[in-house]
C-alpha positions in Angstrom: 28.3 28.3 8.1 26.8 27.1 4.9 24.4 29.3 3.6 21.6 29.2 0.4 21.6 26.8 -2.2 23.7 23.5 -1.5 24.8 22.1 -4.9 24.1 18.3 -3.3 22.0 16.6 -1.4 21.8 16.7 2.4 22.3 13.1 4.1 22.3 12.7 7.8 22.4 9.1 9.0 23.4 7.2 11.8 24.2 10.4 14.2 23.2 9.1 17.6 23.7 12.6 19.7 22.5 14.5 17.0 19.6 16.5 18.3 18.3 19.2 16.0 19.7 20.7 12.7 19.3 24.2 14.0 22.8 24.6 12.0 20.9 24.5 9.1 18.8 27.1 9.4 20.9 29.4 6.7 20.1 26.6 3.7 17.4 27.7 1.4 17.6 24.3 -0.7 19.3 21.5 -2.1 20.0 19.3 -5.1 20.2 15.5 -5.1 22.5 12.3 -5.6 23.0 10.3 -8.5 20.3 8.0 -6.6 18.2 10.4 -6.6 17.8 11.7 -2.9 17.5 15.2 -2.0 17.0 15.0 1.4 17.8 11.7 3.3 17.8 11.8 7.0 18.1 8.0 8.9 19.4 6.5 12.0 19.5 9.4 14.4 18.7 7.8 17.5 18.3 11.5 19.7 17.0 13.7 16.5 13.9 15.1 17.8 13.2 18.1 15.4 14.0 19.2 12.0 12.8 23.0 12.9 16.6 24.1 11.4 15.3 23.4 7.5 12.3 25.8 7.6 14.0 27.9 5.5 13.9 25.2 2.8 11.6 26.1 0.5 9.9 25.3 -3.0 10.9 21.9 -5.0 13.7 19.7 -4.1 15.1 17.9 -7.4 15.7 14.6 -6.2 13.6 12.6 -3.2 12.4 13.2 0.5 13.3 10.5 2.5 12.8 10.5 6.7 13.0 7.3 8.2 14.3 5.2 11.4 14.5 8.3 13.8 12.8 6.5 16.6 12.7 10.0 18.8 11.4 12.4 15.4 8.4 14.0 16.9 6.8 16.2 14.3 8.0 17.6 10.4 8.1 21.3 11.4 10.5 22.8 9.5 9.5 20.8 6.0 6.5 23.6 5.3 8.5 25.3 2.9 8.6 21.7 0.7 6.1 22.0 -2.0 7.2 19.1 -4.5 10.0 16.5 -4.4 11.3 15.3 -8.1 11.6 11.1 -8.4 13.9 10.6 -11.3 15.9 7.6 -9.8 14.0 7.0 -6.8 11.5 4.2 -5.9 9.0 6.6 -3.9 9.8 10.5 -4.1 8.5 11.2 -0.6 9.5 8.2 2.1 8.4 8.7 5.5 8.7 5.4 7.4 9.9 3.7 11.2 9.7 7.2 13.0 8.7 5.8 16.2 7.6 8.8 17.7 5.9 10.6 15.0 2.4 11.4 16.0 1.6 14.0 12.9 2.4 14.5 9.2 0.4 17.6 8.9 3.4 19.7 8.6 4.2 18.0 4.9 0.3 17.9 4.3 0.6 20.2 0.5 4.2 18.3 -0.2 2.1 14.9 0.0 -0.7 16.6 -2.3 1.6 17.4 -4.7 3.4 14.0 -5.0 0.4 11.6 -5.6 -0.3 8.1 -4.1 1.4 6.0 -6.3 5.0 7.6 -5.5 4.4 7.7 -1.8 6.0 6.1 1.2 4.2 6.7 4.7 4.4 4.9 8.2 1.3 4.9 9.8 1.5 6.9 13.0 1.3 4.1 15.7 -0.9 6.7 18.1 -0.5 6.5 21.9 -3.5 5.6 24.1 -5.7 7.3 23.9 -5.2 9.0 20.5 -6.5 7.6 17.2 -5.3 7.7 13.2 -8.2 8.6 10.8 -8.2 6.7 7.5 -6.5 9.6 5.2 -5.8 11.5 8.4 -2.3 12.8 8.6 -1.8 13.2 12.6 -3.4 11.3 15.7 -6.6 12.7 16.8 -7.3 12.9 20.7 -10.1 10.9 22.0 -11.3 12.9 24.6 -10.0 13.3 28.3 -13.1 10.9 29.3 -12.1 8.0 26.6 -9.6 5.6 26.2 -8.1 3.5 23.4 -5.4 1.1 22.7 -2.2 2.3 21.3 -1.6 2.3 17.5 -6.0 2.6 17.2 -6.6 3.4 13.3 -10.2 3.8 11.9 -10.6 1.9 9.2 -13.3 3.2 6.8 -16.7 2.2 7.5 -15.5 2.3 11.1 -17.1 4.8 13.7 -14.2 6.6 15.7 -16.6 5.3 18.9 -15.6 1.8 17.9 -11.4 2.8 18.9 -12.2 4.8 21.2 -14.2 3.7 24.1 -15.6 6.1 27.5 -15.6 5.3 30.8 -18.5 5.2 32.8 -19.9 7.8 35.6 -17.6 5.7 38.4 -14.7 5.6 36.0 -11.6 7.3 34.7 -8.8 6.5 32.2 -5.9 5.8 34.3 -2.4 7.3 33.4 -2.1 5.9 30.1 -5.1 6.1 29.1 -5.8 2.7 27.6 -7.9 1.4 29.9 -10.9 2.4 32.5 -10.4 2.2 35.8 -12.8 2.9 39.0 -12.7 6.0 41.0 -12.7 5.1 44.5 -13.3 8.5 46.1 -16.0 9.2 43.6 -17.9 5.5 44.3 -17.4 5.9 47.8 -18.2 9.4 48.0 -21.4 8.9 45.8 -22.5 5.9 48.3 -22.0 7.7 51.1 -24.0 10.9 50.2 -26.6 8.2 48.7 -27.1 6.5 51.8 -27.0 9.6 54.6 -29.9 11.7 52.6 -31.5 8.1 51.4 -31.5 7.6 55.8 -32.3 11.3 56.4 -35.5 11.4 54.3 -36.5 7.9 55.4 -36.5 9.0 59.5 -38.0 12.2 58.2 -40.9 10.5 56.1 -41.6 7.7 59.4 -41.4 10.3 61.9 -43.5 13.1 60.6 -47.0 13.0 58.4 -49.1 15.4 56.2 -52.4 14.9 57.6 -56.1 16.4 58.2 -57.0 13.6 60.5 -56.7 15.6 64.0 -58.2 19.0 63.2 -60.1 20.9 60.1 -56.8 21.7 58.0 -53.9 19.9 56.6 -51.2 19.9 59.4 -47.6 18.4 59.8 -47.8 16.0 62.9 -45.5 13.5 64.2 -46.8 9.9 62.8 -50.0 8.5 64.2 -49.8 5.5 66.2 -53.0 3.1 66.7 -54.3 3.1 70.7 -54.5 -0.3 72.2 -56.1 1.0 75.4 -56.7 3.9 77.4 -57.7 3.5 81.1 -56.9 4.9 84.4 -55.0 3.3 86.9 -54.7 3.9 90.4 -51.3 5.4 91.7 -50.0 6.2 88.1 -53.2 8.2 86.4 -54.6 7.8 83.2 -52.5 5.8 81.2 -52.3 5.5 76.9 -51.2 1.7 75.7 -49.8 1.4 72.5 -49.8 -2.0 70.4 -46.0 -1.7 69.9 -43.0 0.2 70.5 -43.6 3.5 70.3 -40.1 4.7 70.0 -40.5 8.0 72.4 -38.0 8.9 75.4 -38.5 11.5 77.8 -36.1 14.4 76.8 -35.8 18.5 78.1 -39.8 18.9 78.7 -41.4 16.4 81.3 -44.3 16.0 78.9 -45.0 17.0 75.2 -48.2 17.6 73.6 -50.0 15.2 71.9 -53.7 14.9 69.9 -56.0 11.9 70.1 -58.7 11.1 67.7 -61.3 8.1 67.2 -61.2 7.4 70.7 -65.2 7.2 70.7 -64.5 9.3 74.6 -65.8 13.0 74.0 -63.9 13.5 77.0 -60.4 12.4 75.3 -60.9 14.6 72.5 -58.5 17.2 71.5 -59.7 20.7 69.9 -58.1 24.0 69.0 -58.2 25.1 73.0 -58.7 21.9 74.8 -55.1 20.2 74.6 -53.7 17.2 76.4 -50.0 16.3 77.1 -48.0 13.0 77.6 -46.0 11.9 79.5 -43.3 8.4 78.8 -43.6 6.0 81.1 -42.1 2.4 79.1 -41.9 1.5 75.8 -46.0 1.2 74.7 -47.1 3.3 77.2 -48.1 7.1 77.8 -49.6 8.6 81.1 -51.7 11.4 79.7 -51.9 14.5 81.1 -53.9 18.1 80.9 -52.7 20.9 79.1 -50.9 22.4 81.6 -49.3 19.0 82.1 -51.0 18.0 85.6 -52.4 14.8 86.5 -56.2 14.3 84.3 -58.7 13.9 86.5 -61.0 11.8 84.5 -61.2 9.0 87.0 -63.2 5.9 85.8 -64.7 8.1 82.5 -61.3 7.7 80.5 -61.7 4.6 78.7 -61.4 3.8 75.3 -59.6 0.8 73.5 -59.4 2.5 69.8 -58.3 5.4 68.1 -54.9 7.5 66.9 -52.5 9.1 68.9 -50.4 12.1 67.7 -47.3 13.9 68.4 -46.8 17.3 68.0 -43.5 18.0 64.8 -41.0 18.8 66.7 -41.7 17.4 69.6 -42.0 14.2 67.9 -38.6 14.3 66.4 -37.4 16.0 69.8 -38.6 12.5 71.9 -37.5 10.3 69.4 -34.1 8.2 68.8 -32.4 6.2 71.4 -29.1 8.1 72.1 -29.6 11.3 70.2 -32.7 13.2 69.5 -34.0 12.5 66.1 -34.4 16.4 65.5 -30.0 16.8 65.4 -29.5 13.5 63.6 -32.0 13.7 60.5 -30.5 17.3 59.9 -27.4 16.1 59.9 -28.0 13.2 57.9 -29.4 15.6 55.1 -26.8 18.5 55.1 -24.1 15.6 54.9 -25.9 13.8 51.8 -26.5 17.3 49.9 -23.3 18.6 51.1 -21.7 14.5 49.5 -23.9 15.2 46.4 -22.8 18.8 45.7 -19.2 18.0 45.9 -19.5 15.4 43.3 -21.5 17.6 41.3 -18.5 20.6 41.2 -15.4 18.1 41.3 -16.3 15.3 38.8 -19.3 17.6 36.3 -21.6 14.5 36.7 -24.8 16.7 37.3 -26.9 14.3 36.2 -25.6 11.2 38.0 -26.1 13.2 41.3 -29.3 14.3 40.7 -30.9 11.2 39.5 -29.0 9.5 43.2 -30.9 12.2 45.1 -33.8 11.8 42.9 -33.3 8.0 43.9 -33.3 8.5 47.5 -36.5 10.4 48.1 -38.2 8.1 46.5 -36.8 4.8 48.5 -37.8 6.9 51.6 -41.0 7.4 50.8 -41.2 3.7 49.3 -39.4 3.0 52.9 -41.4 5.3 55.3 -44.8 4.1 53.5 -43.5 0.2 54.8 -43.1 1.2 57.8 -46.7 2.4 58.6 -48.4 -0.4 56.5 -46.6 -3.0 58.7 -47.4 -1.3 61.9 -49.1 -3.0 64.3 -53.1 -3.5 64.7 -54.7 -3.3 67.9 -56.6 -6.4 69.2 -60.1 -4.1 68.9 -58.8 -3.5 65.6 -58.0 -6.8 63.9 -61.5 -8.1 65.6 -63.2 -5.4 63.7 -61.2 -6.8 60.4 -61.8 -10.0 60.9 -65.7 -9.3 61.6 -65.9 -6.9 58.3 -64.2 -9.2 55.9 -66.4 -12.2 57.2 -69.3 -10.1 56.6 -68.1 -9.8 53.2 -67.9 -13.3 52.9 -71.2 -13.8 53.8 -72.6 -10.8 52.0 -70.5 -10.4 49.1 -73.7 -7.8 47.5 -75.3 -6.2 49.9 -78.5 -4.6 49.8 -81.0 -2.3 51.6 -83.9 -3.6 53.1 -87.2 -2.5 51.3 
């Protein structure tokens, strides 16, 4: 094969199988045409590397010129290059209409060397989701997050942001990377985690409270529901009206412990030791038993039309929820919301879109569970006594003690 210096210059043009010049690899340099090329190399339809010429090395005499290779994908091989000679020639380094040149790096102390005024060079025509740099010699990535449109060049003055554009949280670049497109699993998944915790806290919040109201410490007690009436009635016993629906069924236990408070009875009071019990008998209505669950016998002294009534925790989400108890579907609402949320965390890196969505849904329960108790249903005693206090208001706007 042809080995060290070549007397002439090196032409390859219009070679449309011609793949490599790894043939080559034995030629240490060249000299040039009466034109004044060096090294011309055009019109190979399949060339995809000039690797074979890395043993080329120091200054060619004539002109570089690279051009119309629509497959070319880098200069590797053209290191060894350190100055081209323009005696003849137009431009001593042309580099133009390589398609699928993405980089000129290779050539980067060759184009030093030449000078502006005597150069030639395409620019790179990037894919989406690259970019070209003003005075950049290869495409720069935009990040696996971002997407552009092909051939983006940043002009100067221009911020790279302004080519290169990032998808939101519920996006990703799609196969090309040119444009944003949603994630379904991710928008669905986040939803659906959103919505099961968001419904988990909100039936934890409205079932159970934080109170002092039935005994000297702070307790967790089912919520508190307003007492229409309490009064005993024959055949049935002593039986606890609620305004509305109370939302309790009668589950495992005949009866469940309760705690009543603001009754104005003594007798319907409930202490440390002295405990009553319910027992479902419709929707607004209890029949209260003793603490050992048998019938009261407080005949004609256990009336009262005010107060609270309490459940005990976990009775109260034991008793409550139509078809299943309360106490298996709030759990599982929860573990399948944190469960939804910590996926998306690990898969998808979005920590902080996940945590602000559970952040989110606490506080819409407790926005949610706080409706529910303000809208809850007076009793008749009770909305008499309002009406009574705001006329006296009315009437006494500043009032004052007697002298």
């Amino acid at each position: 094969g042809i080995q060290g210096q070549v007397h002439g210059a090196l032409i390859l043009a219009g070679n449309d199988q011609l793949l490599s010049l790894e043939g080559l690899r034995n030629i240490a340099g060249f000299g040039s045409t009466i034109a004044g090329d060096s090294l011309f190399i055009e019109g190979n339809q399949a060339l995809r590397s000039l690797a074979g010429l890395s043993n080329v090395v120091g200054e060619l005499p004539g002109a570089l010129t690279i051009r119309e290779n629509p497959n070319l994908l880098s200069l590797q091989g053209l290191e060894g290059i350190k100055a081209v000679s323009c005696y003849a020639a137009d431009s001593c380094l042309k580099i133009t209409q390589n398609a699928a040149l993405r980089s000129l790096e290779a050539i980067t102390k060759l184009i030093g060397s030449v000078g502006t005024p005597r150069l030639d060079l395409q620019d790179l025509n990037c894919d989406a989701g690259w970019y070209q740099q003003h005075a950049s010699l290869a495409c720069r990535f935009c990040g696996h997050d971002f997407v552009s449109a092909p051939a983006s060049f940043v002009v100067p003055g221009q911020d790279v942001s302004d080519v290169c554009h990032s998808c939101r949280f519920w996006e990703e670049p799609n196969d090309r990377q040119d444009e944003c497109q949603m994630v379904v699993w991710f928008t669905i998944g986040l939803l659906t985690s959103f919505f099961s915790f968001l419904m988990g806290c909100t039936l934890l919040g409205a079932q159970l409270q934080l109170t002092q109201s039935f005994s000297s410490h702070w307790e967790i007690l089912g919520r508190s529901m307003q007492i229409s009436d309490i009064s005993y009635e024959r055949g049935v016993g002593v039986v606890l009206t609620t305004p509305s629906y109370h939302g309790f069924y009668s589950r495992c236990s005949h009866s469940f412990p309760i705690k009543l408070r603001g009754t104005g009875n003594s007798l319907l009071h409930t202490r440390e030791m002295v405990g009553l019990r319910a027992r479902v008998i419709n929707k607004d209505s209890f029949e209260l038993l003793d603490s050992l669950g048998g019938t009261l016998a407080l005949d004609g002294k256990a009336d009262a039309s005010m107060g609270e009534v309490a459940v005990i925790a976990w009775q109260s989400l034991l008793h409550s929820g139509k078809c299943i108890p309360n106490a298996i579907i709030i759990p599982l609402l929860l573990l399948a919301g944190l469960a939804g949320f910590a996926t998306i965390g690990v898969k998808t890196e979005q920590h902080s879109v996940v945590g602000v969505s559970a952040l989110v849904a606490v506080a819409a329960s407790i926005l949610a569970a706080s409706l529910c108790t303000w809208f809850e249903m007076a009793t008749p005693l009770q909305r008499r006594l309002d009406f009574y206090q705001q006329k006296l208001l009315q009437q006494t706007p500043r009032p004052r003690a007697c002298e």
